[in-house]
N, C-alpha and C positions, 0 to 999 in steps of 0.2 A: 504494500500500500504506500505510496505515493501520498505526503504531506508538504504542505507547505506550512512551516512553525516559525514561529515569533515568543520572545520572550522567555525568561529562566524557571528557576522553581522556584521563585520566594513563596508563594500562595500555595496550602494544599489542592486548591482546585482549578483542572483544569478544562478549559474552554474550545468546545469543539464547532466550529461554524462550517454550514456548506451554502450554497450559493446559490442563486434565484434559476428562474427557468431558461432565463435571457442569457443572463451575464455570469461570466466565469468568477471562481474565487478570487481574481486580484483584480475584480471593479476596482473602482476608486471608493465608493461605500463602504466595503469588505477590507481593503485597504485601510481605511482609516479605523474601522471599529478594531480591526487587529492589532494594527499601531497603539491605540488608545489604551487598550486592555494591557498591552506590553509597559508600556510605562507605569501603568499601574501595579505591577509584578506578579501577572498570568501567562502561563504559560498557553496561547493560543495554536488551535490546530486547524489547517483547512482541507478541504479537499474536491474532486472534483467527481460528480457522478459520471457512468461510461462515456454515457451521450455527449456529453463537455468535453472528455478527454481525445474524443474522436475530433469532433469541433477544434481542440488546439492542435492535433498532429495532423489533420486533413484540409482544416479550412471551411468555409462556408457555414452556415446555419443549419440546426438539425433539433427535431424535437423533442421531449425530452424522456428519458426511458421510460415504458410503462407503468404504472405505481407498483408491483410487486418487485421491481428489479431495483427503484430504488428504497424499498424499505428494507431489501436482503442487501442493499450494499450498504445504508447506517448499520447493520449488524456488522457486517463482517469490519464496519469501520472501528466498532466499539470495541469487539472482538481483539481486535491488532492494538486498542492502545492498551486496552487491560486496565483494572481496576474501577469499574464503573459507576465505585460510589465516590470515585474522584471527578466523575465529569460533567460539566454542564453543555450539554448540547441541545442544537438549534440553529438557527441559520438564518438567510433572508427570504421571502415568501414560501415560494418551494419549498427549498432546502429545510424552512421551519417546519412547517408542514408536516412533511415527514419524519421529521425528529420528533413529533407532538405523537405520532401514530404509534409508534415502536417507545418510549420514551417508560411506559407505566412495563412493559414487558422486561425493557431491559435492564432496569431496577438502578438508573442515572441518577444522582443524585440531584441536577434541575434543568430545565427546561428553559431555553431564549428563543422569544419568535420573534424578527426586527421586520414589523411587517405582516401579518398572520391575513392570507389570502381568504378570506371571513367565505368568499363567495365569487365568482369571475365574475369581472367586468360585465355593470350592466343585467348581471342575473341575482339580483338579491332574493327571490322566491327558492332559489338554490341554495342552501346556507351547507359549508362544511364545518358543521358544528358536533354533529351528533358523537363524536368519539372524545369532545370538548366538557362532556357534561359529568361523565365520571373519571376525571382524568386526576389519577392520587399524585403522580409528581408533581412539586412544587413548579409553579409557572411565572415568567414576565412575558408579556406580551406588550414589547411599542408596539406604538400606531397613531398613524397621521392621523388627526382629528376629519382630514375628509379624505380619507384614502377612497378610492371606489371600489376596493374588494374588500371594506370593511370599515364605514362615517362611526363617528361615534352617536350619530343620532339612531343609526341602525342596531349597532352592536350592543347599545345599555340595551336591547330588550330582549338579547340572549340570554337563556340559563346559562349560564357557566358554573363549572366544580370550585368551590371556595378556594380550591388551594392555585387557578390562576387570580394575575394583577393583570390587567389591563392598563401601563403608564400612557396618557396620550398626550402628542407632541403637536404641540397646538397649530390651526392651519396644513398641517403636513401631510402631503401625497404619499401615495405607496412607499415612495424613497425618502418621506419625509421634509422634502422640501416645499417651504410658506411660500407664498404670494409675498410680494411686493409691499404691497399695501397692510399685509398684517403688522412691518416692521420687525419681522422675526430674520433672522439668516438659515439657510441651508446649513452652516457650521454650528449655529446656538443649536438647533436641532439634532445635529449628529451626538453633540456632547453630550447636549440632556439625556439622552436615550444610554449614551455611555457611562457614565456616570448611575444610569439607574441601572444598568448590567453590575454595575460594581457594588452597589449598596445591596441586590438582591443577592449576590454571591456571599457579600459578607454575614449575611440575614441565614442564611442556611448553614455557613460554618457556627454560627452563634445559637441554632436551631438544634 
């Protein structure tokens, strides 16, 4: 298995992120949430599901593997670093996604969704919730206050299992970046949301 790692062992817990459906793990997004966590003394893991990997050695666009190929590859992910009550995984839309799915099976110590794809564009009578409701691992879930796979006018009126947080990052798109007009930046936004990855890591060492 193929990582891309950031940062030492000061922190017993370590952070496993994978990548949206789009965009590779060294977006500029994924890039800086890793950076961020680094400085903070996490040791951060990323990786790429097959379909991506094809994507960087071949070129072009390609959709992304079926859902049972990538819920057998977060195993075999967690599998290869070992110690699962050391890891916090999750990832950006997708990538969270699937970490949410396998997450209560693979007995992880928590859960990061940066982004939690609520519903595809445009079809909120669709909700992928139902595996959300009794979900025992402790959870954070950002989320742009008007993402379109997941407003926060829409999501207060899901059940959710007590043990996720919904932090929401005001004004912010799927990627979390404001308008203009809100006076917020794309970076106040990135940090906030880093910054609450850190205070939830701390929350469960202290737990």
């Amino acid at each position: 298995m193929d990582f891309l790692e950031n940062g030492g062992n000061v922190n017993d817990v370590r952070i496993v992120l994978a990548h949206s459906a789009g965009a590779p793990m060294d977006s500029l997004f994924m890039n800086f949430y890793a950076g961020f966590l680094k400085t903070r003394g996490f040791r951060v893991y990323r990786f790429e599901f097959p379909y991506m990997q094809r994507r960087r050695e071949e070129g072009g666009r390609r959709p992304p593997d079926r859902q049972p190929v990538l819920l057998d590859y977060w195993r075999t992910v967690v599998a290869d670093l070992g110690d699962p009550e050391s890891l916090i995984i999750g990832g950006k839309s997708m990538g969270g996604r699937m970490a949410s799915m396998v997450a209560d099976e693979l007995c992880v110590r928590g859960l990061v969704c940066l982004g939690y794809p609520f519903y595809a564009a445009k079809k909120e009578e669709k909700p992928r919730t139902q595996h959300l409701v009794n979900l025992k691992t402790p959870t954070l879930i950002l989320q742009g206050s008007r993402d379109v796979m997941g407003s926060r006018e829409i999501v207060s009126k899901y059940q959710l299992s007590p043990n996720i947080l919904v932090r929401w990052l005001e004004d912010g798109d799927h990627s979390f970046k404001p308008r203009i007009k809100s006076g917020r930046t794309e970076e106040e936004n990135w940090s906030e949301g880093a910054e609450s990855i850190v205070e939830f890591s701390y929350s469960l060492r202290e737990g």
